[in-house]
C-alpha positions in Angstrom: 259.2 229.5 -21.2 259.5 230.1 -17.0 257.8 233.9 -17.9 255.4 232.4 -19.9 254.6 229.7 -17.6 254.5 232.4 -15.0 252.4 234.3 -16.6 250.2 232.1 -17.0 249.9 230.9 -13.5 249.2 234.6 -12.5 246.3 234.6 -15.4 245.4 231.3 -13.7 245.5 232.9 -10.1 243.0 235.9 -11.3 240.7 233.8 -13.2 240.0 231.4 -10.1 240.1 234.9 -8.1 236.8 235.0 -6.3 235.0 238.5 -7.2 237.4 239.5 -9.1 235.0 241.4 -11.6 232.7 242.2 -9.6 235.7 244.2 -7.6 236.7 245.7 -10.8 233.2 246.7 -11.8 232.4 248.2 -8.0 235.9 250.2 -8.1 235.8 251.4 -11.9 232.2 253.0 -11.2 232.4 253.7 -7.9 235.6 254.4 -6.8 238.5 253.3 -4.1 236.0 254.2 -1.2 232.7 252.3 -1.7 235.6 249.3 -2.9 237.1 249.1 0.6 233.6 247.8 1.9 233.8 245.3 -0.6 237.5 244.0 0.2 237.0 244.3 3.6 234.1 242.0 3.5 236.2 239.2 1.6 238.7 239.4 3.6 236.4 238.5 6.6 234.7 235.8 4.7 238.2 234.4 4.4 238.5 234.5 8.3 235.2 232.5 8.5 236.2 229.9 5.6 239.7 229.5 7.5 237.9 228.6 11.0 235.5 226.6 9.6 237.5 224.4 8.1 240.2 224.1 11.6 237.3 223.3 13.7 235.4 221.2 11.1 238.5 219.2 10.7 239.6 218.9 13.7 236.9 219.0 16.1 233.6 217.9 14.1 235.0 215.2 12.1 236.5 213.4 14.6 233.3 213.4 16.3 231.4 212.2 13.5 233.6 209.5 13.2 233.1 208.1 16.5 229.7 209.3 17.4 227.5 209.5 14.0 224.4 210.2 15.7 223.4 213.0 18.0 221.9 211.9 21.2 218.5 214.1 20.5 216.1 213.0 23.7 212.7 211.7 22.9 210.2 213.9 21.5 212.5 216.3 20.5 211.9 216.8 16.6 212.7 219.5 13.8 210.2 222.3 13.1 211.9 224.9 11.5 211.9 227.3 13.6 215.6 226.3 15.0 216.4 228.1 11.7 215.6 231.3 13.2 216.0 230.3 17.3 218.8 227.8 16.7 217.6 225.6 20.0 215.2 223.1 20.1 216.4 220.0 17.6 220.0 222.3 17.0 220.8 222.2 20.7 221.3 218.4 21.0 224.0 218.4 17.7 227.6 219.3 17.2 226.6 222.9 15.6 227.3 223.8 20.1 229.3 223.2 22.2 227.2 220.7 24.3 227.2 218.3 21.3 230.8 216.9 21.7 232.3 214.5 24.0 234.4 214.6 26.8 236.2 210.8 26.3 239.3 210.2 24.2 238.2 208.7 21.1 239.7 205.2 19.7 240.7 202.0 20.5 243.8 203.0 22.7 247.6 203.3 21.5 248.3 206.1 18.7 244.5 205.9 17.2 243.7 207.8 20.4 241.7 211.3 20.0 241.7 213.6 22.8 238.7 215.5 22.3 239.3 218.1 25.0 242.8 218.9 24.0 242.1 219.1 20.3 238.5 221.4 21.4 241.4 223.5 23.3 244.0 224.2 20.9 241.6 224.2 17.7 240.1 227.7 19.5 243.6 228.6 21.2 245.3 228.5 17.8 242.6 230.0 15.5 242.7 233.1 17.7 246.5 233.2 17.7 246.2 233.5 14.5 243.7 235.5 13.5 245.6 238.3 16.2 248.5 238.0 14.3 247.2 238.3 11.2 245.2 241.3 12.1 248.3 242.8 13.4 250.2 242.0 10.0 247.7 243.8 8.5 247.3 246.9 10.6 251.2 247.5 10.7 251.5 246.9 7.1 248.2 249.1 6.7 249.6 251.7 8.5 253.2 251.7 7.2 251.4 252.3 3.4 248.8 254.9 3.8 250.5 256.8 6.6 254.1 256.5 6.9 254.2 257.0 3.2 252.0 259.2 3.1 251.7 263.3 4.0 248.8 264.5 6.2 249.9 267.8 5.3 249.1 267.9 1.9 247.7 270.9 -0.1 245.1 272.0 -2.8 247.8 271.7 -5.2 248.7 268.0 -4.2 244.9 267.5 -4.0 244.2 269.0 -7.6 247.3 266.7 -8.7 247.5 263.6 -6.9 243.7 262.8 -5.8 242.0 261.5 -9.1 241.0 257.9 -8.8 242.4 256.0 -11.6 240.4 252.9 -11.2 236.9 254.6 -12.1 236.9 254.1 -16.0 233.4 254.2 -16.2 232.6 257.8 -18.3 229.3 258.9 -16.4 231.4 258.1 -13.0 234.3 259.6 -14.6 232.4 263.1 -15.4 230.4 262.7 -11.7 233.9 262.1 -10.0 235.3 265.5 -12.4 232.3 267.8 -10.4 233.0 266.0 -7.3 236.5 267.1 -7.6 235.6 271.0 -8.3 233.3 270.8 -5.3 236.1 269.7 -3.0 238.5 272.2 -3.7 235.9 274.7 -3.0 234.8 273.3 0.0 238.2 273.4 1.0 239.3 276.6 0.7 235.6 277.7 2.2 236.9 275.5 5.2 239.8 277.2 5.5 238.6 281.2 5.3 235.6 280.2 7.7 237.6 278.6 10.2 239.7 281.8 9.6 237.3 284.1 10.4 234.9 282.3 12.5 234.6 284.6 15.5 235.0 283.5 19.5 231.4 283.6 20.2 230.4 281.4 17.1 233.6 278.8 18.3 232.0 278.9 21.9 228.5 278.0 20.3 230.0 274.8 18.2 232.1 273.7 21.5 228.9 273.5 23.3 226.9 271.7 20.6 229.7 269.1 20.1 229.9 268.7 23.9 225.8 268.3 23.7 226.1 265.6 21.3 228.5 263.4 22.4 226.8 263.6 26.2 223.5 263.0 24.1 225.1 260.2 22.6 227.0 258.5 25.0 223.6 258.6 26.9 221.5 256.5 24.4 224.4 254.4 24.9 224.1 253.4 27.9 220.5 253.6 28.2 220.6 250.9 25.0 222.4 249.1 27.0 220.9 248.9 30.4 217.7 248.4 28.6 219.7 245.4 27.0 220.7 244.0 30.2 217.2 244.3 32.0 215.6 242.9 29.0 218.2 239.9 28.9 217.1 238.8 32.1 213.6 237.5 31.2 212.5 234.2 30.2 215.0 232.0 28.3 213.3 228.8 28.3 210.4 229.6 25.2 211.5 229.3 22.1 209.8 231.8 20.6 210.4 233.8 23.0 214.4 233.7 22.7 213.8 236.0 19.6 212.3 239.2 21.2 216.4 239.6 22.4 218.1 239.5 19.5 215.5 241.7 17.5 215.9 244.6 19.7 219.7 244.7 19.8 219.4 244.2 15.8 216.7 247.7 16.2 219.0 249.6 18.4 222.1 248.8 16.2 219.5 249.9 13.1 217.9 252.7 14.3 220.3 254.3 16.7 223.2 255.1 14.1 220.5 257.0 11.8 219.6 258.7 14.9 223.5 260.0 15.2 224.1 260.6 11.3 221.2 263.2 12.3 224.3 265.5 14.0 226.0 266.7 11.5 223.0 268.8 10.4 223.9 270.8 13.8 227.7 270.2 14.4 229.0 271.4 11.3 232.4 269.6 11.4 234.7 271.4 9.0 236.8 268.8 8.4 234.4 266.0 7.0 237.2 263.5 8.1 236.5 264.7 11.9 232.9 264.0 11.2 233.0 260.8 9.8 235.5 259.5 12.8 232.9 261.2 15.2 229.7 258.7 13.9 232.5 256.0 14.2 233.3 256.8 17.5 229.5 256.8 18.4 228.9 253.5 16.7 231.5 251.8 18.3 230.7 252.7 21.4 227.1 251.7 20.8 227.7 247.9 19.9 230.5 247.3 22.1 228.4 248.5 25.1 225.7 246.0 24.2 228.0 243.3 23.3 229.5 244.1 26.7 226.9 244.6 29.0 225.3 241.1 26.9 228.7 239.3 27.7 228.5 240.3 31.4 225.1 238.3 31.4 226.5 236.1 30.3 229.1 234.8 32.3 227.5 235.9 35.6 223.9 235.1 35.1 224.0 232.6 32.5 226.7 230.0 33.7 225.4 229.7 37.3 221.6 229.4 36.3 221.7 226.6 32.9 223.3 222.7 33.7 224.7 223.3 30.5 224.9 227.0 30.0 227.8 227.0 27.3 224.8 225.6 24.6 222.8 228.3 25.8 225.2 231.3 25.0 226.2 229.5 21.8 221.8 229.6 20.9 222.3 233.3 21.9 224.8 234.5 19.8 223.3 232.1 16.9 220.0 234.1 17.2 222.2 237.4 17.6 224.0 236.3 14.0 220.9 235.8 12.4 218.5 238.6 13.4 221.3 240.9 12.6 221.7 239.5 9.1 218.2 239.9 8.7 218.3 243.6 9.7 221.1 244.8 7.9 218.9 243.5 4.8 216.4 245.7 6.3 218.8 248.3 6.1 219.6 248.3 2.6 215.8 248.3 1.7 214.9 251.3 4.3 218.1 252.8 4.2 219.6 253.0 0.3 216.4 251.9 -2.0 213.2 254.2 -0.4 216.1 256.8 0.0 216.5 256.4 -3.8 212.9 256.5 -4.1 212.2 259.2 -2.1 215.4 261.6 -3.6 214.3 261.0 -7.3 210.2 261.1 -7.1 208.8 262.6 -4.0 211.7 265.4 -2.9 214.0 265.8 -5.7 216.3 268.0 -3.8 217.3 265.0 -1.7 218.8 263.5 -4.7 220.4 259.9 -4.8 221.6 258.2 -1.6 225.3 258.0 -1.8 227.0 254.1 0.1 227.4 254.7 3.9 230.6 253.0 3.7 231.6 253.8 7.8 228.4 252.7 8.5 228.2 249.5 7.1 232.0 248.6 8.0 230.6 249.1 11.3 228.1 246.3 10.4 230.5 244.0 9.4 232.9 244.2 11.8 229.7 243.5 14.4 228.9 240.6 12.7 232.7 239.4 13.0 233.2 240.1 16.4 230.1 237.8 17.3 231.6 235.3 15.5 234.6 235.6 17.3 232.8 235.3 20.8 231.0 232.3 19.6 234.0 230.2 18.5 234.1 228.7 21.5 230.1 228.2 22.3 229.5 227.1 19.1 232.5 225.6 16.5 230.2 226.0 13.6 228.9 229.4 13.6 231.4 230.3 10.8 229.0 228.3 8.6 226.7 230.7 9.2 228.5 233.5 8.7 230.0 231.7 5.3 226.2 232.1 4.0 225.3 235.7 5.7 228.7 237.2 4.0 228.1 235.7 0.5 224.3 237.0 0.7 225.2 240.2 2.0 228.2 240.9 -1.1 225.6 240.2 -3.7 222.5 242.5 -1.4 225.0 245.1 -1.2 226.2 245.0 -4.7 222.8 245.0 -6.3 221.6 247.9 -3.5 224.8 249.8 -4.6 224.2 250.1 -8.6 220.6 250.3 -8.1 220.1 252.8 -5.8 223.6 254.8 -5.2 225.6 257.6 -6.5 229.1 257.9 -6.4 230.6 259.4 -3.6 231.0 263.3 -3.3 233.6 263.1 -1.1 236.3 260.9 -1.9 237.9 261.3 1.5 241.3 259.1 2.3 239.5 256.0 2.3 243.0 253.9 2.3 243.4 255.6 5.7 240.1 254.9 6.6 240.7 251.2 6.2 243.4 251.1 8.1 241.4 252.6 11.0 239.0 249.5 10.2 241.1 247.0 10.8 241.9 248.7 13.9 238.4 249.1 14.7 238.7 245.2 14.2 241.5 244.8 16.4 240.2 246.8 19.0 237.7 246.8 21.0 236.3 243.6 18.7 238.8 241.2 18.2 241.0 242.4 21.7 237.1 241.8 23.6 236.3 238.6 22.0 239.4 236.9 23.1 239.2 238.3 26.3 235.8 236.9 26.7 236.9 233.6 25.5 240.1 233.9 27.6 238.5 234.0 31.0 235.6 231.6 30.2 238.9 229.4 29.5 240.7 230.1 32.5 237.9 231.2 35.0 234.9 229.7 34.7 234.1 226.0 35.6 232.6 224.2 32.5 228.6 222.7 33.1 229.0 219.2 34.6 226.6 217.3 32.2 227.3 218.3 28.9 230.5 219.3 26.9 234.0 217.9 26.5 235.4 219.6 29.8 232.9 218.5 31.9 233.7 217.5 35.3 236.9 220.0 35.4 237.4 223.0 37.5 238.0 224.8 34.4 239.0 224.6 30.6 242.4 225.3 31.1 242.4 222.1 33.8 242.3 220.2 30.6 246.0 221.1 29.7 247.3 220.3 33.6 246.1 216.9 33.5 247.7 216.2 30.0 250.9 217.7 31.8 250.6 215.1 34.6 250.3 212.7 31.9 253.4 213.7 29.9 255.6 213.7 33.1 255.1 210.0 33.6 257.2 209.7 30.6 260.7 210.4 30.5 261.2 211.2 27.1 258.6 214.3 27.8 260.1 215.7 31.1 261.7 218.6 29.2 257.8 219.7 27.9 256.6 219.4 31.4 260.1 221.6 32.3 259.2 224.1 30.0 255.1 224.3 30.5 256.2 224.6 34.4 258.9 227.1 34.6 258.8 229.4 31.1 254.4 228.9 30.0 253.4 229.4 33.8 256.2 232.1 34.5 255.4 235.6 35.2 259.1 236.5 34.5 258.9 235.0 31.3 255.6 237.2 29.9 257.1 240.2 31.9 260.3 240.0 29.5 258.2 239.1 26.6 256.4 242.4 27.5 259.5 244.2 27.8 261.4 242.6 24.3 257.6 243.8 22.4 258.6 247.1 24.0 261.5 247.7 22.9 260.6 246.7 19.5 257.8 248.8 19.4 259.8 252.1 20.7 262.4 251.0 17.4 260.3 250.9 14.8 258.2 254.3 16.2 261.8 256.0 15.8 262.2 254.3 12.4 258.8 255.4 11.3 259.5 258.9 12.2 262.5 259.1 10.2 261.1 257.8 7.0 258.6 260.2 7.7 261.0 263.3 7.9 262.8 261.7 5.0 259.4 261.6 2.6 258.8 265.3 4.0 262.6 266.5 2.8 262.3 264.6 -0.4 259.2 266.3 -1.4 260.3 269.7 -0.8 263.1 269.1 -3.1 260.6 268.4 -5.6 259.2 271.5 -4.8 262.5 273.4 -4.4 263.5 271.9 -8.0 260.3 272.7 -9.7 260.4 276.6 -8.6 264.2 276.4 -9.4 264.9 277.5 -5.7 267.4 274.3 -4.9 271.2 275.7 -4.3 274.3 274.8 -2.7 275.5 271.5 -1.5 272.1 270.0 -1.2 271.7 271.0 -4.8 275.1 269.2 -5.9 273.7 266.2 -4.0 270.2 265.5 -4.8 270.5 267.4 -8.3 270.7 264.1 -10.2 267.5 262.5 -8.1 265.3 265.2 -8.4 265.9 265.9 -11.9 265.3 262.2 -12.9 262.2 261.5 -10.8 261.0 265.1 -9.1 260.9 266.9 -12.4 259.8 264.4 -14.1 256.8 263.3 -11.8 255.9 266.8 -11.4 255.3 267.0 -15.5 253.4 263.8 -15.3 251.5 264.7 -12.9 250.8 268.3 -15.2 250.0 266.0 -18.0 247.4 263.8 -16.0 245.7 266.8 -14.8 245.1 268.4 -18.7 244.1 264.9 -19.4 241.2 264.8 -16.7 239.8 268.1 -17.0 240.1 268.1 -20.5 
């Protein structure tokens, strides 16, 4: 009955899954690769859902409950066009930061709601945890698709080992079969050209990667002082707020099919090395913007606007929704006319295959202005709710319509682990460093806002401190905030313990490394008969119980695929 029951609370558990065919339709026709885009958007959408509901509950409710109505000023109306701007009627409501108070809500005693403290902590502990869950994920990431895995592997292990087992669709499965053939010859024409690939021709190739990545690095800077100067115009028309947003959503569109342009003249031969390269360049791209854009921010921005906090919250709002509407773009430009164009004007082309760096890339953009605008504006993650459940159905219809599978299968379990560290850092590691010193620098606008009035945010937490000593039953919090929170001892041993642990596990992590590396060798040794001696007399039993017998499985699954 309990395995029963439990198995039908794990039925239960898939059925109420959310995509869960969808997933396995994406993976059994596309493959592992083009599937990782698809989990790595849900598992941002879960970031969204999770702050939305922590600052809905405890930051927009409670002002609901005590101040129903917005105070819009007089002749202040909606026209639709905050849908696109989010100013105008939006400015005046909870959806920024300007919209909440700065009083202590309730009648006095226990019923008493300290907006500014719950504003603070709501934010402090949403990024708290969304750090350590990105970390959780990185580290257990890492620990499965490279600590337990070998970078060394060869032809044999990829003729072996490589087939996809979640494609069970048979025109995929006979696409994925010729993919197969063409990697193994690519690889071993890899290997004999970078064999015999002369001084002269090595010379040429160092130049043109160092002329692309100066190139590069270039347009990314020029983007980004064009950015700046551009950000420094006229703020006050509505209409007007929009010209920003579109051409940071046209440079993040346009620029990145400008660099997938160099690998017609860099010839990478490891495609890995090429698709890390239009990473790199990506990265560096958006986070330059986003940079240069938070810079204007904080200097220009907060000493020019009474309430200036509402007016970066409008900013990243438009920012959120132009890009949404060009990543749309994308997918029509980008994926259908490039299906059009490969099967009825120049055949050779063929079908587009999913840019799956490239719009990871997008999504973790998307994410990281959400992050920055946790603080400017609470309910943003409602907007992202709606762009991610849009964008998993574009993509999905964009994918069967007008995509192949991949040629390439790549590693793209180690790809997502450089993702999420992608996501870790610059994004998530900038975001909260934005938020930090707006926190602990800044001084909030005096007129709207519930730190008004303070030196800075962080003042907040000082004065409930002064509060808490005049009680005796709290001295031992005000003890603690004084002499551990506010000690630089304390974070310098922290520092030190984090360390430590780090340098542990590196030395673990190398020896489970060298241990995978031995154990497979035996399998090897075994296989070839070649194991002797004591080590034979020890590991005999293993390797004939799992080594053998994996090797013959793995014989068997290889008639069965080409067969």
């Amino acid at each position: 009955k309990k395995s029963r029951c439990g198995a039908n609370m794990t039925l239960a558990k898939q059925t109420l899954e959310l995509w869960r065919g969808t997933m396995k339709e994406v993976g059994g026709k596309f493959g592992t690769g083009v599937l990782s885009y698809f989990k790595f958007l849900k598992w941002l959408l879960m970031f969204n859902i999770f702050s939305f509901l922590v600052n809905f509950g405890f930051i927009t409710i409670p002002q609901l409950i005590y101040h129903p109505t917005p105070d819009i000023p007089a002749g202040v109306s909606f026209k639709g066009l905050e849908i696109l701007t989010g100013a105008g009627y939006f400015s005046h409501t909870v959806m920024y930061y300007g919209g909440y108070s700065n009083k202590t809500q309730g009648t006095g005693g226990r019923s008493e709601y300290n907006m500014q403290l719950a504003y603070f902590f709501t934010v402090a502990a949403y990024m708290v945890l969304c750090g350590a869950a990105l970390i959780y994920s990185m580290a257990s990431s890492f620990r499965k698709k490279y600590v337990l895995a070998d970078s060394g592997l060869g032809g044999a292990w990829q003729l072996l080992c490589s087939w996809d087992f979640s494609v069970t669709n048979e025109k995929a499965v006979r696409q994925r079969k010729n993919n197969l053939r063409i990697q193994l010859k690519e690889s071993l024409s890899e290997k004999v050209q970078v064999a015999l690939l002369p001084l002269t021709e090595r010379l040429k190739h160092y130049g043109v990667f160092l002329g692309t990545w100066l190139l590069s690095t270039g347009m990314a800077l020029g983007c980004g002082t064009s950015v700046y100067f551009l950000s420094s115009g006229s703020l006050l028309e509505e209409a007007a707020t929009l010209l920003l947003p579109f051409v940071v959503s046209l440079i993040n569109l346009v620029v990145p099919l400008f660099y997938s342009l160099f690998k017609k003249i860099e010839h990478y031969s490891n495609p890995r090395m090429q698709v890390y390269a239009i990473i790199v360049r990506n990265v560096i791209l958006k986070m330059s913007i986003l940079g240069i854009l938070c810079s204007y921010w904080m200097k220009d921005v907060a000493n020019t606007f009474s309430c200036w906090e509402s007016i970066v919250g409008q900013a990243l709002y438009r920012l959120v929704i132009m890009d949404f509407l060009f990543i749309m773009l994308g997918s029509f430009f980008g994926e259908f006319l490039s299906n059009v164009i490969g099967t009825k004007c120049i055949q050779s082309l063929g079908v587009p295959e999913f840019d799956v760096a490239r719009n990871v890339l997008d999504l973790i953009y998307a994410q990281t202005l959400a992050w920055i605008g946790i603080y400017f504006s609470p309910l943003l993650p409602v907007i992202q709710i709606i762009k991610f459940f849009i964008l998993f159905y574009l993509k999905k219809v964009s994918l069967t319509q007008n995509c192949q599978p991949p040629r390439r299968a790549g590693r793209a379990a180690q790809m997502q682990t450089i993702f999420i560290a992608i996501l870790f850092f610059p994004s998530f590691l900038g975001a909260l460093s934005m938020v930090a010193y707006t926190v602990w620098t800044l001084p909030p606008s005096d007129k709207c806002g519930p730190f008004r009035g303070l030196n800075t945010t962080f003042s907040a937490i000082q004065i409930w401190m002064d509060d808490l000593n005049r009680v005796d039953a709290f001295q031992w919090t005000v003890w603690i905030y004084q002499h551990v929170i506010r000690s630089e001892i304390f974070y310098f041993l922290v520092s030190l313990i984090i360390l430590v642990f780090i340098y542990i596990f590196r030395q673990i992590t190398q020896g489970r490394q060298l241990l995978i590396t031995l154990l497979r060798q035996q399998i090897v040794n075994v296989s070839s008969g070649e194991l002797s001696g004591p080590t034979c007399l020890v590991h005999q039993s293993w390797c004939v119980r799992s080594g053998c017998v994996y090797v013959m499985m793995l014989l068997k699954c290889r008639s069965n695929i080409f067969s």
